[in-house]
PASEBA-1860 file (N, C-alpha, C; in nm, 3 decimals):
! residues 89
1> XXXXXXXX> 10.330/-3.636/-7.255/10.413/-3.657/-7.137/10.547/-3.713/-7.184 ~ 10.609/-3.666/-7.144/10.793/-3.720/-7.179/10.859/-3.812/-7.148 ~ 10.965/-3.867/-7.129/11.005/-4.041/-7.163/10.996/-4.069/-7.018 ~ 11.068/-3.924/-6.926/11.093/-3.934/-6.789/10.975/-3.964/-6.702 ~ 10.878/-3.858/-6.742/10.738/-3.861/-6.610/10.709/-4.026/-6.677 ~ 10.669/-4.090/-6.802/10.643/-4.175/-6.811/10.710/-4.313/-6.739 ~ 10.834/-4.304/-6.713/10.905/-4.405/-6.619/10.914/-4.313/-6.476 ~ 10.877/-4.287/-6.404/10.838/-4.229/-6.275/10.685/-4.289/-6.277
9> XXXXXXXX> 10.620/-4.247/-6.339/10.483/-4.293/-6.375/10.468/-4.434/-6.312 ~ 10.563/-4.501/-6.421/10.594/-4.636/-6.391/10.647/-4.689/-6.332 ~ 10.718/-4.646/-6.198/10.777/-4.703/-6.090/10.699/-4.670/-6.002 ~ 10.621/-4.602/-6.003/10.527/-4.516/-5.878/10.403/-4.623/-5.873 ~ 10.358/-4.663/-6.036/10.223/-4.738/-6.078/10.258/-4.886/-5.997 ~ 10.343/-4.893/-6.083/10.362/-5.025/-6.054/10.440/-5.096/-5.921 ~ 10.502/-5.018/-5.851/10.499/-5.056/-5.715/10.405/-5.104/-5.634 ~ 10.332/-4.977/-5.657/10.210/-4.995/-5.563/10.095/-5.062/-5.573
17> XXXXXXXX> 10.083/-5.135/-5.754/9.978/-5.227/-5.822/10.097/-5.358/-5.730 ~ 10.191/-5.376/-5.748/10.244/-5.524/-5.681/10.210/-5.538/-5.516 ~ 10.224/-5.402/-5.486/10.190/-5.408/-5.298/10.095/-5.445/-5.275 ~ 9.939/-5.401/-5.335/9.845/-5.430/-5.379/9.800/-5.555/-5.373 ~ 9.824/-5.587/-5.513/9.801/-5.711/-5.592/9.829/-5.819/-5.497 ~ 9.774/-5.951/-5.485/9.814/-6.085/-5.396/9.917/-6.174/-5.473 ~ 9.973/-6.209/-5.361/10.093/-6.366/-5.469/10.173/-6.251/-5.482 ~ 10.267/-6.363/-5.556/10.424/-6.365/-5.635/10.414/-6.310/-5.780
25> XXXXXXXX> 10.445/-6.174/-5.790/10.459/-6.121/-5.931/10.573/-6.160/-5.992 ~ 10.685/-6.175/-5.905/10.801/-6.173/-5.961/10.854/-6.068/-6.061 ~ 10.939/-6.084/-6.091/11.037/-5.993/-6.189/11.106/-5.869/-6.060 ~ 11.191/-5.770/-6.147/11.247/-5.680/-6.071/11.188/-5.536/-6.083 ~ 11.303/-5.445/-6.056/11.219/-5.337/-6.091/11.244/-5.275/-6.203 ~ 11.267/-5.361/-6.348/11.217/-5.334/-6.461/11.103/-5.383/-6.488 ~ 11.051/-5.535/-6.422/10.962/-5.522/-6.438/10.842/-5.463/-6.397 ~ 10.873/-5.406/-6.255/10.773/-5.307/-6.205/10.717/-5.220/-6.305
33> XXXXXXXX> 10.882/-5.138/-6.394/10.823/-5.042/-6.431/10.792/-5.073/-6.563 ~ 10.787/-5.168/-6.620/10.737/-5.229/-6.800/10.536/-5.229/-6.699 ~ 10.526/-5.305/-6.631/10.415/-5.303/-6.547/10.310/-5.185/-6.539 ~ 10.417/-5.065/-6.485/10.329/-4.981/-6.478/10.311/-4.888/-6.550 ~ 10.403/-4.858/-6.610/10.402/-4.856/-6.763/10.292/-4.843/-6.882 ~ 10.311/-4.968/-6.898/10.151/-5.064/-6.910/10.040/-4.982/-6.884 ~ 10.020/-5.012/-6.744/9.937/-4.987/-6.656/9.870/-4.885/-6.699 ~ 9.952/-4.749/-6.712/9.928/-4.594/-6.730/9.884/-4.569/-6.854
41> XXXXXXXX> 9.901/-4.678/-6.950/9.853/-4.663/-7.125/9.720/-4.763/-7.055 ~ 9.700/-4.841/-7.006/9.547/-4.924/-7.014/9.481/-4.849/-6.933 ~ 9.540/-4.781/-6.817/9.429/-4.708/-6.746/9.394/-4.588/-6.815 ~ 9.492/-4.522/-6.886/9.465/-4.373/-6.955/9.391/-4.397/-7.032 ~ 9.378/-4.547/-7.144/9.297/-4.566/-7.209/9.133/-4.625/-7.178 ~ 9.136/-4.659/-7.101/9.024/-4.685/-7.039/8.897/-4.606/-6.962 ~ 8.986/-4.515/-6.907/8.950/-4.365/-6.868/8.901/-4.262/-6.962 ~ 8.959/-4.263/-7.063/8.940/-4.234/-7.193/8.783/-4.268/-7.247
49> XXXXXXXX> 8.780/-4.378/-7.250/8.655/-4.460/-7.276/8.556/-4.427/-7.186 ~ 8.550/-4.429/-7.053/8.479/-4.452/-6.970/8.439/-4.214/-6.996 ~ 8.522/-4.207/-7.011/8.493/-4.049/-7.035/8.378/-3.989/-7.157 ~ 8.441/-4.000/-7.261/8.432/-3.962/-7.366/8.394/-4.064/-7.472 ~ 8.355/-4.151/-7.434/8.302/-4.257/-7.507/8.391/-4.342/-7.663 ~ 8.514/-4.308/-7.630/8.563/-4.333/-7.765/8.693/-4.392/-7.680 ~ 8.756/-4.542/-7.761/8.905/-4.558/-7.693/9.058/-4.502/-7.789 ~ 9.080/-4.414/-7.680/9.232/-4.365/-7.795/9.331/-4.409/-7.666
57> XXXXXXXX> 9.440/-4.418/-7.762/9.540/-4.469/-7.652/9.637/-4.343/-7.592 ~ 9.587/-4.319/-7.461/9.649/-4.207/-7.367/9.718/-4.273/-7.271 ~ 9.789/-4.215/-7.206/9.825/-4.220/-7.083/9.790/-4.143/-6.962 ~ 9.773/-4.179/-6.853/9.774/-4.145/-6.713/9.873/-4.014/-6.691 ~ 9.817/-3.895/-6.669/9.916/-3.797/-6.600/9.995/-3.805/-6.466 ~ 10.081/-3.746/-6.462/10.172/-3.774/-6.336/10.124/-3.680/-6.251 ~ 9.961/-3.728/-6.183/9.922/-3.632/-6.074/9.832/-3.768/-5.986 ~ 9.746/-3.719/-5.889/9.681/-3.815/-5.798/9.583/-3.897/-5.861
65> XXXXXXXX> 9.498/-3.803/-5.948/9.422/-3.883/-6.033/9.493/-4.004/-6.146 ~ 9.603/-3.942/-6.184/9.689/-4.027/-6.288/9.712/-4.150/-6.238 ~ 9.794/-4.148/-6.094/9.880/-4.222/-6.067/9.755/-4.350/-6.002 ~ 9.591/-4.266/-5.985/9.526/-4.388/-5.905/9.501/-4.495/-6.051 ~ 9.478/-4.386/-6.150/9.412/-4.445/-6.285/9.545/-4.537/-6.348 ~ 9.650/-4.492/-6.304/9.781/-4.567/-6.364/9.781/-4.730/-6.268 ~ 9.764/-4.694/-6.167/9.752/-4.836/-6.017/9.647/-4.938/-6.062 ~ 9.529/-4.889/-6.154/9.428/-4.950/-6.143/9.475/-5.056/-6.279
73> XXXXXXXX> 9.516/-4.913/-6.412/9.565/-5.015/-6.513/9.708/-5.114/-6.529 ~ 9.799/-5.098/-6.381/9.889/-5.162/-6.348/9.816/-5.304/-6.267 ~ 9.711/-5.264/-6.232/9.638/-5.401/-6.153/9.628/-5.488/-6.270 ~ 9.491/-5.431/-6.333/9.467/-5.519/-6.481/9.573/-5.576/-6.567 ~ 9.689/-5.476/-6.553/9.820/-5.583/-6.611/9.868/-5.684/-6.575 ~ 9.919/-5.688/-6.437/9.933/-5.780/-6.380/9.860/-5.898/-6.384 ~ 9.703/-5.908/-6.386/9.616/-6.018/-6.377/9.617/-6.057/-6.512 ~ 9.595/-5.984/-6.650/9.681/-6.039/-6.773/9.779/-6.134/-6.805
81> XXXXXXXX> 9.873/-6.043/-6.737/10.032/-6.155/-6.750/10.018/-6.250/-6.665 ~ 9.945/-6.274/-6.535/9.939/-6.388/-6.440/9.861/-6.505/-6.514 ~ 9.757/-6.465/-6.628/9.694/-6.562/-6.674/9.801/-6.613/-6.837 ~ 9.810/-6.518/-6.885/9.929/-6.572/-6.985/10.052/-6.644/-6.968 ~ 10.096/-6.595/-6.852/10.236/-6.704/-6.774/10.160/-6.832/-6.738 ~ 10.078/-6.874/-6.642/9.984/-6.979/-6.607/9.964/-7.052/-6.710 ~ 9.881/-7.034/-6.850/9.873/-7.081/-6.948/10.017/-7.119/-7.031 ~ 10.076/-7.051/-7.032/10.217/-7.082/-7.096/10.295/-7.194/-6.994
89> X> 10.281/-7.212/-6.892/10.370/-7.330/-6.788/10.324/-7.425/-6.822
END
């Protein structure tokens, strides 16, 4: 997938993981899209796993299935960085 669908990817993921998600994410919409971003490599990879039994690092396609599997690994990011910021204050 190319630099573009991958940041579409990631404004699409990660919007909708913050609408989602509860509380104050903060950041803008770079960080949305570093977020979902993210998101679309942990969910592609995870999916991956949960598939085919092996973890390689993929990404989420820019289709319905992608973008739910991209939302889900934009969730898990978010709750990541919420516990690493927390710990770091």
């Amino acid at each position: 997938m190319n630099i573009i669908a991958w940041v579409i990817l990631g404004l699409i993921a990660g919007a909708i993981a913050k609408a989602i998600y509860p509380g104050d994410q903060g950041g803008g919409i770079l960080g949305t899209m570093v977020l979902g971003i993210i998101g679309a490599f942990v969910g592609g990879s995870l999916f991956s796993l949960l598939q085919n039994g092996t973890l390689a690092l993929t990404s989420a396609g820019l289709s319905i299935p992608g973008i739910f599997v991209a939302v889900l690994g934009a969730i898990i990011a978010i709750f990541l960085w919420g516990l690493f910021t927390r710990r770091a204050a």
